[in-house]
LUMLUM-153109 format. One record per residue (C-alpha): residue number from 1; x, y, z. Coordinates in steps of 0.05 Angstrom, whole numbers, plus 5000, padded with zeros to 4 digits. Example, Ala and Ser with C-alpha at 12.3 -4.5 7.8 and 13.67 -1.06 7.14 Angstrom:
pos|xx|yy|zz
1|5246|4910|5156
2|5273|4979|5143
//
This chain:
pos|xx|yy|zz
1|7174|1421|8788
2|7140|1485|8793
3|7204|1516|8809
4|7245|1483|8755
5|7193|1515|8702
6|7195|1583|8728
7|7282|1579|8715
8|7270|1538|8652
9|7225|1596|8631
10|7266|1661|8657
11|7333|1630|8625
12|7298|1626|8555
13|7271|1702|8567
14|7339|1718|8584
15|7373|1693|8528
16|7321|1717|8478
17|7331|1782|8505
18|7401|1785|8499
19|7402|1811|8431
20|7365|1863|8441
21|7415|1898|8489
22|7479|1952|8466
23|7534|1896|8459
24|7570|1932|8517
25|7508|1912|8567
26|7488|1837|8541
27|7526|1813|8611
28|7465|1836|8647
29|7418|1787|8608
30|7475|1734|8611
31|7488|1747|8680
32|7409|1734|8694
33|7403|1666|8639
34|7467|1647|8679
35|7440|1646|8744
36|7362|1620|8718
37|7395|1562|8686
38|7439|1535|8748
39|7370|1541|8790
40|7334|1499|8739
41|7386|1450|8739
42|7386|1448|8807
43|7305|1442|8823
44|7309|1385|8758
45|7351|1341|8801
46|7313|1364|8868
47|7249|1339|8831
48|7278|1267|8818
49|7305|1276|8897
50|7230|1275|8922
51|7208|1224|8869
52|7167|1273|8831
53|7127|1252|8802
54|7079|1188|8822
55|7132|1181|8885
56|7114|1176|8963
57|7159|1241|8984
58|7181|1232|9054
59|7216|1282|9107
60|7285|1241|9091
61|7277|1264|9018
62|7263|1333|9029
63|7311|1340|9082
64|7356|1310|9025
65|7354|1375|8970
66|7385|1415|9024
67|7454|1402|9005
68|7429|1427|8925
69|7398|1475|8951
70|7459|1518|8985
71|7503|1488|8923
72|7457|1533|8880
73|7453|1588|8934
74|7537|1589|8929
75|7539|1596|8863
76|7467|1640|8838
77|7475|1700|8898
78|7541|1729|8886
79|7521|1733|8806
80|7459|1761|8834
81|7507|1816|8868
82|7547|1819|8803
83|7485|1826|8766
84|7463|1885|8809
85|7532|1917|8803
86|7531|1921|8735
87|7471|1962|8731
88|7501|2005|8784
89|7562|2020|8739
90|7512|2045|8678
91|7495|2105|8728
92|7579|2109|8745
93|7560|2088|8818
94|7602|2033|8823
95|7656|2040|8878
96|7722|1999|8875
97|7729|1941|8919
98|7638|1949|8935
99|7631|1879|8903
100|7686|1841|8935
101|7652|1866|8999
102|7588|1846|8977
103|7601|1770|8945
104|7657|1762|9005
105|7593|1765|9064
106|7544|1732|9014
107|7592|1671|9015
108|7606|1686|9096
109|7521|1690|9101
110|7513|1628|9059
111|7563|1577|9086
112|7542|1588|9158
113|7467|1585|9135
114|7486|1517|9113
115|7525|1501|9177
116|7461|1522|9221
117|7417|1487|9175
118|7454|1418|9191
119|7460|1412|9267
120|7412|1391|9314
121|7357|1442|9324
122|7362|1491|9384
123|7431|1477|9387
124|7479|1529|9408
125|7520|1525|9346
126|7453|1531|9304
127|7448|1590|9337
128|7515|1619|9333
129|7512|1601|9256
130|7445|1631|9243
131|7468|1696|9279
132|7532|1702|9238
133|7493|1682|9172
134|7437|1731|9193
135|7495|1784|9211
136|7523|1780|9136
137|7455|1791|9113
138|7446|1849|9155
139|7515|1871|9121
140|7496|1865|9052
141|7421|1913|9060
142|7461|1961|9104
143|7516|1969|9038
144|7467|1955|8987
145|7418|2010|9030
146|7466|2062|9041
147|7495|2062|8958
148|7469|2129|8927
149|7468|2145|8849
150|7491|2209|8829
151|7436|2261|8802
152|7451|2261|8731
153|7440|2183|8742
154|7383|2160|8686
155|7309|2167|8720
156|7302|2087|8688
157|7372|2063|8721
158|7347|2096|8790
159|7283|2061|8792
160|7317|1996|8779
161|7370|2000|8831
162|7316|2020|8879
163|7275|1960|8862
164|7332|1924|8857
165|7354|1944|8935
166|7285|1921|8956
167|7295|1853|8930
168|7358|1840|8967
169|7330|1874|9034
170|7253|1840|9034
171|7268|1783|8974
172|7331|1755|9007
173|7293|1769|9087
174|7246|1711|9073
175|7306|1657|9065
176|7318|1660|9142
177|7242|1669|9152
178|7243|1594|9128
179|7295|1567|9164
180|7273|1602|9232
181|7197|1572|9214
182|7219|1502|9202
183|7271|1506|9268
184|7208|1536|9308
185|7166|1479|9282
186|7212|1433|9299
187|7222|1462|9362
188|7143|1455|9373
189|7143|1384|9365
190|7109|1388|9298
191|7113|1341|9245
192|7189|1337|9220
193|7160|1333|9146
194|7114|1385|9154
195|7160|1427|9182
196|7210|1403|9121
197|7154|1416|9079
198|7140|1487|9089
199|7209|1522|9101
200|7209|1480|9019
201|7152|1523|8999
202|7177|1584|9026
203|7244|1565|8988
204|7216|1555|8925
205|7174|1624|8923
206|7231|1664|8955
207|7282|1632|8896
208|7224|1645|8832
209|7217|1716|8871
210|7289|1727|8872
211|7315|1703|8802
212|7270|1714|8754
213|7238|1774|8788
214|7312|1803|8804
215|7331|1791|8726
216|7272|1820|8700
217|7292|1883|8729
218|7363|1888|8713
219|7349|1867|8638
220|7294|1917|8636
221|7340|1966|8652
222|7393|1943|8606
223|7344|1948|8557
224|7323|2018|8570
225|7388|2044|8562
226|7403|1996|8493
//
């Protein structure tokens, strides 16, 4: 519920803000209500998933937003990319063919996240999937790192795409920090709905973190240069 406010909220922001951007730059607050409004969707119809409220919630129905969760993943991180890109190109950073790279390991780091998330803990292929996920992670900080703005670049656009960075390379590290806490857990012989439970939490703050905080930044930026 929590998390379903927090979108609700930032996609509002977003849109209100819109208008207050050069015509030329209103993607970047579109881009950001875009990607706020799928989440909200999504953590509306996790909410009803763990009978929220008044509901007993039970590992089974935790375990059961996983499959939302990843749909929204799919679809919110390569407009998070996008987003990022396109205050990139206000500095005239943007390299041809940089975000096909970028969106083509987020879907790579995503889709085997899934896959590891889904087979039996301590499992070989858990493994194998969580490296290859983790590797396309790994990918998109070391591109996202190494991108440098020209000097004449605006002081306001630099700051952004440096904060920006820092959300992809710390903001998007505490996604597998979940998953490898609820596998340990697991592994530990802890309670499966604790376990459940927590790598949830983690999910929730990492997503709020990660969207709204992410969009905030861009559209400030935008904004700036309106």
């Amino acid at each position: 519920m929590l998390g379903f406010v927090a979108m609700a909220a930032g996609t509002l922001w977003f849109y209100l803000e819109r208008n207050d951007l050069k015509p030329e730059l209103r993607s970047v607050a579109t881009y950001a209500a875009v990607i706020t409004f799928i989440a909200a969707i999504m953590y509306y119809v996790m909410k009803d998933v763990v009978k929220f409220p008044g509901g007993e919630i039970t590992a089974a129905d935790v375990d059961a937003t996983l499959p939302l969760r990843y749909i929204d993943w799919l679809l919110t991180t390569p407009l998070l990319l996008v987003e990022f890109a396109l205050i990139v190109a206000i500095a005239g950073a943007l390299k041809k063919g940089l975000l096909t790279k970028l969106i083509i390991a987020d879907i790579v780091m995503i889709v085997t996240g899934y896959l590891g998330e889904i087979g039996v803990p301590g499992s070989i292929g858990n493994i194998v999937f969580f490296v290859i996920s983790s590797a396309a992670w790994l990918y998109i900080v070391y591109v996202v790192y190494t991108l440098k703005l020209g000097a004449d670049a605006p002081a306001h656009v630099q700051r952004a795409v440096s904060t920006m960075k820092w959300f992809v390379i710390a903001g998007w590290a505490i996604y597998p920090i979940g998953t490898a806490t609820q596998e340990f857990l697991e592994l530990s012989g802890s309670d499966a709905a604790l376990a459940i439970g927590i790598a949830a939490i983690i999910y929730v703050i990492a997503d709020v973190l990660n969207k709204v905080g992410f969009g905030l930044i861009a559209v400030r930026a935008a904004k700036q240069s309106s």
